[in-house]
C-alpha positions in Angstrom: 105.1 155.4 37.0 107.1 154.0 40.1 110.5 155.6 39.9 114.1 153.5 40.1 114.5 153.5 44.1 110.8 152.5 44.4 111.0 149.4 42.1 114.0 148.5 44.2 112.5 148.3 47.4 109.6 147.0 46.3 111.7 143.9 44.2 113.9 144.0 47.8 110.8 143.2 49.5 109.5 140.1 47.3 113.2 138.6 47.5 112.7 138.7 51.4 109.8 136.6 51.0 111.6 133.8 48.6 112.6 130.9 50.5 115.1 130.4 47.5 116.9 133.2 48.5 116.7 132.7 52.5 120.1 132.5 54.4 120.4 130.1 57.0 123.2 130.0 59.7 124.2 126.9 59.8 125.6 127.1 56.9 127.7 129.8 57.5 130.6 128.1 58.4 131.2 126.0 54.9 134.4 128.0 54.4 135.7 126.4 57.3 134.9 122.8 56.3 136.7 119.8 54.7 136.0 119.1 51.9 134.9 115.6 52.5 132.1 117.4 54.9 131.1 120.0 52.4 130.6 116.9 50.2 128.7 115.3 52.7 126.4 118.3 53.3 125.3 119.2 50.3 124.6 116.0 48.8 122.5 116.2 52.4 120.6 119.4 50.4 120.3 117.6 47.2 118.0 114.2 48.8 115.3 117.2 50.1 114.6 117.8 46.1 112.9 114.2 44.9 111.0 114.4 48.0 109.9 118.1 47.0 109.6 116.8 43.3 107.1 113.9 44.5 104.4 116.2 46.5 103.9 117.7 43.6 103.0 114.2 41.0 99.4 114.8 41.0 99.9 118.4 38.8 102.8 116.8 36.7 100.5 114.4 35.9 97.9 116.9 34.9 100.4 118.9 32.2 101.9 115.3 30.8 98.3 114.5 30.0 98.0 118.3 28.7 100.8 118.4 26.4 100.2 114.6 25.3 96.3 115.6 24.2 98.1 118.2 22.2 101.0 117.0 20.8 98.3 114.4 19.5 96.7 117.8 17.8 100.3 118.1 16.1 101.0 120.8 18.6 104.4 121.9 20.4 105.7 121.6 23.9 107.6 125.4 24.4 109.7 126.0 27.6 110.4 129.8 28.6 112.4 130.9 30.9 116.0 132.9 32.0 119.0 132.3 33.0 119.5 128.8 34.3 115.9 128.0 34.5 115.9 129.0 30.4 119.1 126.5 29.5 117.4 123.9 31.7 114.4 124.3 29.0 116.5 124.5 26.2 118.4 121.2 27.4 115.4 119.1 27.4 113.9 120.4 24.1 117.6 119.9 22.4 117.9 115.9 23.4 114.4 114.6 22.6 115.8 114.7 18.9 117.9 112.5 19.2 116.2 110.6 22.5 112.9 110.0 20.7 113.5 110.7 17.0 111.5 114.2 17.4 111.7 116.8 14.9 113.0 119.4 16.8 110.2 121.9 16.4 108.4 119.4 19.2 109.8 120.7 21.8 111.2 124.0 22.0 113.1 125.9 23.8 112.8 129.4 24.1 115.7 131.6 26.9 115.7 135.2 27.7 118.4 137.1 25.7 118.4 134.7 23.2 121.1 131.8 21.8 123.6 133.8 23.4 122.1 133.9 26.9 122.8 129.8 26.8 126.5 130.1 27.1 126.8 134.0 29.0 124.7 136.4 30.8 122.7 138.5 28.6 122.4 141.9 30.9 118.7 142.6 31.7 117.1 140.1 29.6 115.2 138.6 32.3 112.8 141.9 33.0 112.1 142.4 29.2 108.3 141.0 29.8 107.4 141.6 25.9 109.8 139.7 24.9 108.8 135.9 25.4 105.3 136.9 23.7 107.2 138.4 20.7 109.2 135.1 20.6 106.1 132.5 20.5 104.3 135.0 18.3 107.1 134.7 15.8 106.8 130.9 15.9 103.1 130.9 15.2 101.7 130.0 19.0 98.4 128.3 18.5 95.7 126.7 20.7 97.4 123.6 20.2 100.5 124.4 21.8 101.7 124.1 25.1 103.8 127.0 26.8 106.0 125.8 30.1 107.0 128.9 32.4 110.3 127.7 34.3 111.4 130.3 37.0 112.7 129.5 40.5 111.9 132.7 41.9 108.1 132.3 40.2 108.5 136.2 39.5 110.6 136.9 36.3 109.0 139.3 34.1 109.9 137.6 31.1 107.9 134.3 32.0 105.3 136.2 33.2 104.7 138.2 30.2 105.0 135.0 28.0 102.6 132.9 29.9 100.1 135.6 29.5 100.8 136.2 26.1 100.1 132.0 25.3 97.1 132.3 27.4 95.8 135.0 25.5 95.7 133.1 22.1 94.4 129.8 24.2 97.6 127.7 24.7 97.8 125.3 27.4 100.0 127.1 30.5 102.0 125.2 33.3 104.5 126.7 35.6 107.6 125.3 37.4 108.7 127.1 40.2 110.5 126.7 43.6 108.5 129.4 45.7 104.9 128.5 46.9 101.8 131.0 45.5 104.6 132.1 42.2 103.2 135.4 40.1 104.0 132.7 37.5 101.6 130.2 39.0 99.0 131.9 39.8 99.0 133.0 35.4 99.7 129.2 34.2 96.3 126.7 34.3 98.5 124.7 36.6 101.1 125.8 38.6 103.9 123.0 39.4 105.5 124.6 42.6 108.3 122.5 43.7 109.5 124.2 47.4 112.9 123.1 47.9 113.9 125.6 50.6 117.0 127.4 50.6 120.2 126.9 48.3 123.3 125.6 49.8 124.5 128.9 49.0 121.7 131.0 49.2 120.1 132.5 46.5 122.1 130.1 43.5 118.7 128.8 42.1 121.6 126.5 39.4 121.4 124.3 42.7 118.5 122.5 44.4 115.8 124.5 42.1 117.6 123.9 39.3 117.6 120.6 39.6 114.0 120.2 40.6 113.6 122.2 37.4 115.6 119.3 35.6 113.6 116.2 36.9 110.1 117.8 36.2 111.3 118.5 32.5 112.6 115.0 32.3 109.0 113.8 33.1 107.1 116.2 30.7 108.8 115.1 27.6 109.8 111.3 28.8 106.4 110.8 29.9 104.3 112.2 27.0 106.9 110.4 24.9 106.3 107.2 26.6 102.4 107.5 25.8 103.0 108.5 22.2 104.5 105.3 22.3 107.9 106.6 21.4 109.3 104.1 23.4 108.7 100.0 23.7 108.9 97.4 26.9 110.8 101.0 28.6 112.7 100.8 25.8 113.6 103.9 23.4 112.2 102.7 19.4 112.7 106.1 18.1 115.9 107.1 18.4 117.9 108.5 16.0 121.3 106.7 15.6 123.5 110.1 14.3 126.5 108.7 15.5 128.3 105.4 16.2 127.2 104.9 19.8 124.0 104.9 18.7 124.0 102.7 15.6 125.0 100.1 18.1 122.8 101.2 20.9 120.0 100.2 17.9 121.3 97.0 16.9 121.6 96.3 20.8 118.2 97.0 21.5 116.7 95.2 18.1 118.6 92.1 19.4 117.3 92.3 22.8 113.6 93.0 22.4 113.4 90.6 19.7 115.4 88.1 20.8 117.7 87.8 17.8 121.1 87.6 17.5 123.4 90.6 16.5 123.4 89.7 12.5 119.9 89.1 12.5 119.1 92.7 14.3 122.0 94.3 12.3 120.2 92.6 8.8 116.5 94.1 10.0 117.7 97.6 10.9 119.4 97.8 7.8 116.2 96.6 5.9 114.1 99.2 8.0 116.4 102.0 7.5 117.6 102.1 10.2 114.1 101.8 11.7 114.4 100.6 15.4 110.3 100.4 15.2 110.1 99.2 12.0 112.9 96.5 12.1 111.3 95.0 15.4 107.8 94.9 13.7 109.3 92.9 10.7 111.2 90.2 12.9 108.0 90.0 15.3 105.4 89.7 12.3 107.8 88.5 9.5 106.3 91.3 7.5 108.1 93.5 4.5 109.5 96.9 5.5 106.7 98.6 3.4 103.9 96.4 5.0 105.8 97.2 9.1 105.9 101.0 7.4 102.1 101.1 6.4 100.8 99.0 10.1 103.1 101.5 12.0 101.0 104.7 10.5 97.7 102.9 10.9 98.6 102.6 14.9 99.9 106.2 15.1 103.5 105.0 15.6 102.8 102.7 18.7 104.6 99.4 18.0 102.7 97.2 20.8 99.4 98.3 18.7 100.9 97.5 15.2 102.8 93.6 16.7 98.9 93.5 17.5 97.6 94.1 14.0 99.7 92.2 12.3 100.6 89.2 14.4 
């Protein structure tokens, strides 16, 4: 079994190789700078990542369409990851609640070290490789399921060992990472490697590869949402209104799509129970709540299919 000093140089050796943690010298000098330049310059860093984000549409593509053919099954969408790359996975999972009127065991987010390690630095989680595995065991990690590996480096043990674990009992397995030919890509069935160079200060992955991390979430669950039909005209049906912002934001967007005025959309949504879905159905087909209820499970939840069945 390699010894302490030997695990070192060998881990020394892959973070050569990382262009995430690359040092470059031009950069050397930002202690030096205005702050109006340093401003300047990294928003300069921060353009390269759509561009990165874009080359890779063709394989985000391929995972939406994998997680959507299984969250058809009733299956889950489960980001794992550490550090920031694990809060940007619990982030997503935490606001489709609310976005898409999810029940949160949907989407899940799962972080090395645990609910703690979202707020501080749990030490060593990150290498524990059993541990991911022991987490999507204990939720009951089927075929049906979808495990997302997030790691900028494309090496932490603890995505590693949980992307083999999902593939063991037949999940679907995608990877995002920010280093081309990622330990973590070559596990996952398709491997989302978004290169965006080096940090503006090297090596702090919360930066450009964080924020790669961050769009390709946003298109996982907003795009498999959108073909669930969990939204309507690009417009979100499914919220849940749990505060007062919201109730309005729901009346708003009743009154807009179905060209009603305020009263009217207020009147409906309250009829619906609060309903965003249900409430448009009854104004565009004058039908009863029970009778929008009943023509929104025969289409699966998509309104444009149930206006059509009833209209």
């Amino acid at each position: 079994m390699p010894n302490d000093d030997s695990r070192l140089a060998s881990l020394l050796s892959v973070l050569e190789g990382l262009d995430t943690e690359a040092s470059t010298t031009e950069r050397g000098d930002l202690d030096l700078l205005d702050t109006a330049e340093l401003v300047r310059r990294m928003n300069a860093e921060d353009r390269r990542v759509p561009e990165a984000v874009a080359e890779r549409a063709e394989e985000i593509a391929a995972v939406v369409d994998a997680v959507t053919e299984r969250f058809r099954r009733g299956g889950r969408l489960i980001y794992i990851g550490a550090g920031t790359a694990g809060r940007i996975g619990v982030l997503d999972a935490s606001e489709c609640p609310p976005t898409f009127g999810t029940d949160p065991s949907m989407v899940v987010g799962l972080i090395a070290g645990g609910e703690t390690a979202i707020r501080s630095a749990v030490e060593n989680a990150e290498d524990d490789e059993s541990a991911a595995g022991e987490s999507l065991r204990e939720l009951g990690l089927s075929a049906d399921d979808t495990v997302v590996g997030i790691s900028a480096s494309g090496r932490t043990p603890y995505v590693v060992g949980g992307l083999n674990y999902a593939r063991s009992v037949g999940a679907f397995t995608a990877a995002i990472a920010s280093n081309a030919h990622s330990e973590i890509g070559a596990v996952a069935e398709v491997a989302i490697e978004v290169v965006t160079g080096p940090e503006f200060i090297s090596g702090s992955t919360r930066l450009k590869a964080g924020t790669a991390q961050k769009l390709v979430v946003n298109m996982l669950t907003t795009l498999s949402m959108i073909k669930l039909g969990k939204t309507y005209r690009g417009v979100m049906v499914d919220l849940l209104a749990t505060n007062e912002k919201l109730h309005a934001r729901s009346i708003r967007t009743v009154a807009q799509l179905a060209g009603v005025d305020i009263e009217v959309a207020a009147a409906a949504l309250q009829g619906a129970d609060g309903s965003v879905k249900r409430a448009l159905l009854m104004l565009a087909a004058d039908a009863t709540p029970q009778d929008a209820a009943a023509a929104l499970d025969e289409a699966d939840g998509v309104l444009r299919d149930a206006i059509a069945a009833l209209v």
